[in-house]
N, C-alpha and C positions, 0 to 999 in steps of 0.2 A: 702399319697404318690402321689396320683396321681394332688393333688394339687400343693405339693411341685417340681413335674415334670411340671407343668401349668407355674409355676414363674419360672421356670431356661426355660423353650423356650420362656418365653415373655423377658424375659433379653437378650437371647439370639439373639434373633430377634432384639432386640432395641437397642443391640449392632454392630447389623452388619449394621444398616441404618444409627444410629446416625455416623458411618465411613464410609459411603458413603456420608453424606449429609458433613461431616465435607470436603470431598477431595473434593466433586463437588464445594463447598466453599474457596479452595486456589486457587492461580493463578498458570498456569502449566509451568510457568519460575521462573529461580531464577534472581528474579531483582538484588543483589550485586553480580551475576555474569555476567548479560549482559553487568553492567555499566565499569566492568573492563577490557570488550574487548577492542583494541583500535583500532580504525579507522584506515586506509593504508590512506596514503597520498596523493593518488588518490581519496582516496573518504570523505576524509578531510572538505572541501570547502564545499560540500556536506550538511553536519552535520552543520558546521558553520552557511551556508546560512539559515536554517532551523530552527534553534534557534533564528533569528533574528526575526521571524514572533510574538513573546511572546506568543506564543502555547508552554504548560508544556507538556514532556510526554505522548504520548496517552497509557496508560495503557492498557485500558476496555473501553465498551460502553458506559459508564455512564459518562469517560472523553470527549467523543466526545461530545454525548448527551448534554455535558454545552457548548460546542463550538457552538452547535446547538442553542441553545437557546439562545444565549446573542449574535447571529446574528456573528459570528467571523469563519463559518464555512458554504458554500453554496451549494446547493445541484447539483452534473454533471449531466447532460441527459444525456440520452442513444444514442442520436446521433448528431449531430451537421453537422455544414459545414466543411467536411472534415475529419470528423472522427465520429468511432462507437465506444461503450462500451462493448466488451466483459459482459457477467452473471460470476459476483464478488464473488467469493467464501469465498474468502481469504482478500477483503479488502475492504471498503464503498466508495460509489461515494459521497464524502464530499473534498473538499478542501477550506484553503481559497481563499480570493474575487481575489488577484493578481495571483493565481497559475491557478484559473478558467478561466480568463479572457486569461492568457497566453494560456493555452491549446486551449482555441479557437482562438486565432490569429495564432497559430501552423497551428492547424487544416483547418482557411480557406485558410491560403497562403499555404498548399502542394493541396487545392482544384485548387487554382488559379495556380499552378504550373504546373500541372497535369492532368489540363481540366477537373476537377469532379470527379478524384479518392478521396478514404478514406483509410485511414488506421484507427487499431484496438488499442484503449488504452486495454493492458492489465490487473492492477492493480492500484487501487490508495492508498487512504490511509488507512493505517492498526495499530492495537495497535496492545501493546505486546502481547496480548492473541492471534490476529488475526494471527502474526508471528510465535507463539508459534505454532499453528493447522496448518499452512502451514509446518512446519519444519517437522513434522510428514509423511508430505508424499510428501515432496520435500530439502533432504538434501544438497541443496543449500540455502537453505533461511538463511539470516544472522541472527550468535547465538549474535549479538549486537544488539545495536541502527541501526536503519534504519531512513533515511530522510525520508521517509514511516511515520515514528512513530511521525508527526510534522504535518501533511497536505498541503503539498505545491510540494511534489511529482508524479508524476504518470510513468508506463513504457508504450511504443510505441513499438507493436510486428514489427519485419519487415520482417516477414513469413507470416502475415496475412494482405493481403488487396483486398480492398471491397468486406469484408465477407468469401472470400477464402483462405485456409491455403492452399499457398504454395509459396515457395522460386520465389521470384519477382524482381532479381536484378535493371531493371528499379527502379522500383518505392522504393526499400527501396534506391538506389541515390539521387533521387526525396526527399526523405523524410530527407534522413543526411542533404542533399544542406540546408534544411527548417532549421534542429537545428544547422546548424553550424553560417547561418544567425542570430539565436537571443543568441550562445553563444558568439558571436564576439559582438555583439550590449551589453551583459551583461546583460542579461533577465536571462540565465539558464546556469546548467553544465550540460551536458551528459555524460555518458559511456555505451559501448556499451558491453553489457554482453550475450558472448556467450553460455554460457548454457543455459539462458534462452531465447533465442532465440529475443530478446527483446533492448529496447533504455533506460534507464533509465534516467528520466529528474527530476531535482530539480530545481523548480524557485525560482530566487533569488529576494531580497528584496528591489528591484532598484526603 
């Protein structure tokens, strides 16, 4: 008996990990449901510009990780001329070489604009898992594709600058004047997302 009660809790036991290790093993979106979302026409161009970069999908880590490695993906400091890196919960300081380069030409001409102010990127690139775990505890995060999901993105808080949160109309002027400079030039799109408090830029593939 007491044998036969040994193997039904070791099954039982091996039942309940082998369904925990099974769930910690799927992804926690449904990929044929994100791809059926469809973009607003606003944020179209978006999506477009971000595909052109021949970056598949960031899924997972593992997708980036190749990005990484075969040199198609560069690593953001945490500070630059012109601008700081928020600690990245929700998305890796990786983009490609052109989105890199843009963020800091951003970043030094609102220095040069502004006599030495920064402002705060607040996310860059994220996979779908990374979007997955923000949505969880910001139902704003989009249940689609994001240009996020591509590496050529990042957002620009405009509540936060040089280190301090708080509403700074100077300086987020200061800051638009800088992206509307390089959307007119055909470097980026923005839009400006008021829930998030935030700029959000896609460089484009120019």
């Amino acid at each position: 008996m007491r044998k036969f009660l040994c193997v039904v809790f070791v099954s039982f036991v091996y039942s309940i990990y082998f369904a925990q290790a099974s769930k910690k093993s799927l992804p926690c979106y449904d990929y044929a449901e994100v791809l059926k979302v469809e973009p607003t026409p606003l944020y179209k161009p978006h999506l477009d510009a971000s595909k052109s970069f021949g970056v598949k999908l960031l899924k997972d880590s593992k997708s980036v990780q190749k990005y990484i490695n075969n040199g198609k993906f560069h690593k953001i400091k945490k500070s630059g001329k012109g601008y700081r890196v928020q600690k990245l919960d929700y998305s890796r300081a990786w983009m490609v070489s052109k989105a890199k380069a843009t963020l800091e030409k951003i970043g030094a001409k609102f220095s040069k604009e502004t006599k030495g102010h920064t402002f705060t990127v607040s996310s860059i690139t994220r996979t779908l898992e990374d979007q997955c775990r923000l949505r969880k505890v910001n139902s704003n995060a989009s249940l689609g594709i994001s240009s996020h999901n591509y590496g050529n993105s990042f957002d620009i808080s405009y509540v936060r600058f040089n280190d301090v949160l708080k509403n700074n109309p100077k300086m987020e002027k200061a800051l638009e004047k800088v992206l509307n400079y390089y959307a007119r030039a055909g470097k980026i799109y923005f839009i400006k997302e008021k829930q998030q408090s935030c700029y959000h830029i896609t460089v484009r593939n120019y």
